[in-house]
Structures are given as structure tokens and as C-alpha cells.
N, C-alpha and C positions, 0 to 999 in steps of 0.2 A: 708145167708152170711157165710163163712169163717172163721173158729175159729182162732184169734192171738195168735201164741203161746210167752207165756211170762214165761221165767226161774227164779227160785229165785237164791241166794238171791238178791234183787232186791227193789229200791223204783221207783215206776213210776207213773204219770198223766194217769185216764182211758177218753174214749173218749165214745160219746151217740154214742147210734144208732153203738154197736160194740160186738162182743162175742170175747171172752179170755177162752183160754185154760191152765189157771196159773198150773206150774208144783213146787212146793216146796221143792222136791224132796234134793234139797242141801241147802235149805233154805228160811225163813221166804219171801215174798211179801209183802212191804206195797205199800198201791193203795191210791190214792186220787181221789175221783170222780169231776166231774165236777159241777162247781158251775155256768159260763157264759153263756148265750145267751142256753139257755132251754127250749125246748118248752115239753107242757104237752103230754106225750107220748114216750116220747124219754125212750131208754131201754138200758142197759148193761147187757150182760148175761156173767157168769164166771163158768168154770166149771173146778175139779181137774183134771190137765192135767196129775197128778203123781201118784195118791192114797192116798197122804202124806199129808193131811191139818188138821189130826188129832194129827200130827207129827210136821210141822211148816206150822204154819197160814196164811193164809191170811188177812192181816187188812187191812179196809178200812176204811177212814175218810172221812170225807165232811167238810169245813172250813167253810161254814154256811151255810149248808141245816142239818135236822134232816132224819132219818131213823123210817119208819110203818112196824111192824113185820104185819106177818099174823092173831093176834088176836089183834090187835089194839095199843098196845104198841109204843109208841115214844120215841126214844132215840136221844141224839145227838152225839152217836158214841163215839170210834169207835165201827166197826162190825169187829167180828172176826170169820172168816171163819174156822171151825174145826170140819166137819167133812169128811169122804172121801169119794170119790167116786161120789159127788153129783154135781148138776147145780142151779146155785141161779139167777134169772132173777131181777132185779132192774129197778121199773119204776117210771119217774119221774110225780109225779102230781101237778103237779104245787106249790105246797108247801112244798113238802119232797120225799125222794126217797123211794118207796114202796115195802119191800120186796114179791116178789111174792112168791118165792119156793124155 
């Protein structure tokens, strides 16, 4: 698929089953990920579309899902996106959004 590109500054709903190419470049991104109708599997990938998330962030919230970092860690957000250059894939498992990378 097609990376969306989304400009900051900027508040926006992300969608499953979608890649973002967030540019921060002029400012902060806050994201809300999707809470409805989720099936286990479904993914968000986001990656810096600017170089800039070390600059202004990307946050993301979930209104009641929590977030699994890679060593196990639960949080219930938000996630802030800061460092640059990179791609962070988001999956949901049936019970929280899993960050992969």
C-alpha cells in the first residue's frame, strides 16, 4: 500500500490496515488511533515523512486501548513519537496495540 501523507501541525483519527508518512516538519501531529470494529491483525505503520519527530512529535493516544512496547511494557499512552528517521508498525491484538518497531 501507499504511504498517506499527513502534514503537521495537525490533530487527526488514524485508520487500520493504513501507512502514514507523518511530516512534522512545521509542527507537532496528534493521532488517535482507532478504538471500533478491530479485528486482531489489523496494522498502522507511521513513518517520519520529515526527519523532524525528534523536533516535534508525534503523539498518539488510544481512548481505551493500551500500548505493548517491544520488551513487554504496557502503557495506556500516550506514545510519543521522537525519534527521526524511523517507521513504527502498530498491531492490534486483540487486547492492545503492539508496538512492533
Amino acid at each position: 500500500p501507499v504511504f498517506a501523507q499527513v502534514d503537521g501541525p495537525l490533530t487527526t483519527q488514524l485508520v487500520v490496515n493504513k501507512r502514514y508518512l507523518i511530516n512534522t516538519t512545521n509542527g507537532v501531529v496528534n493521532a488517535t488511533m482507532p478504538i471500533v470494529n478491530l479485528t486482531i491483525g489489523d496494522s498502522i505503520e507511521i513513518a517520519d515523512g520529515g526527519q523532524n519527530w525528534n523536533i516535534n512529535n508525534v503523539i498518539l493516544t488510544s481512548a481505551s486501548h493500551q500500548f505493548k512496547d517491544a520488551i513487554g511494557n504496557i502503557d495506556d499512552g500516550p506514545v510519543n513519537l521522537d525519534v527521526s528517521g524511523v517507521t513504527v508498525m502498530f498491531l492490534w491484538t486483540g487486547s492492545y496495540w503492539r508496538i512492533i518497531s
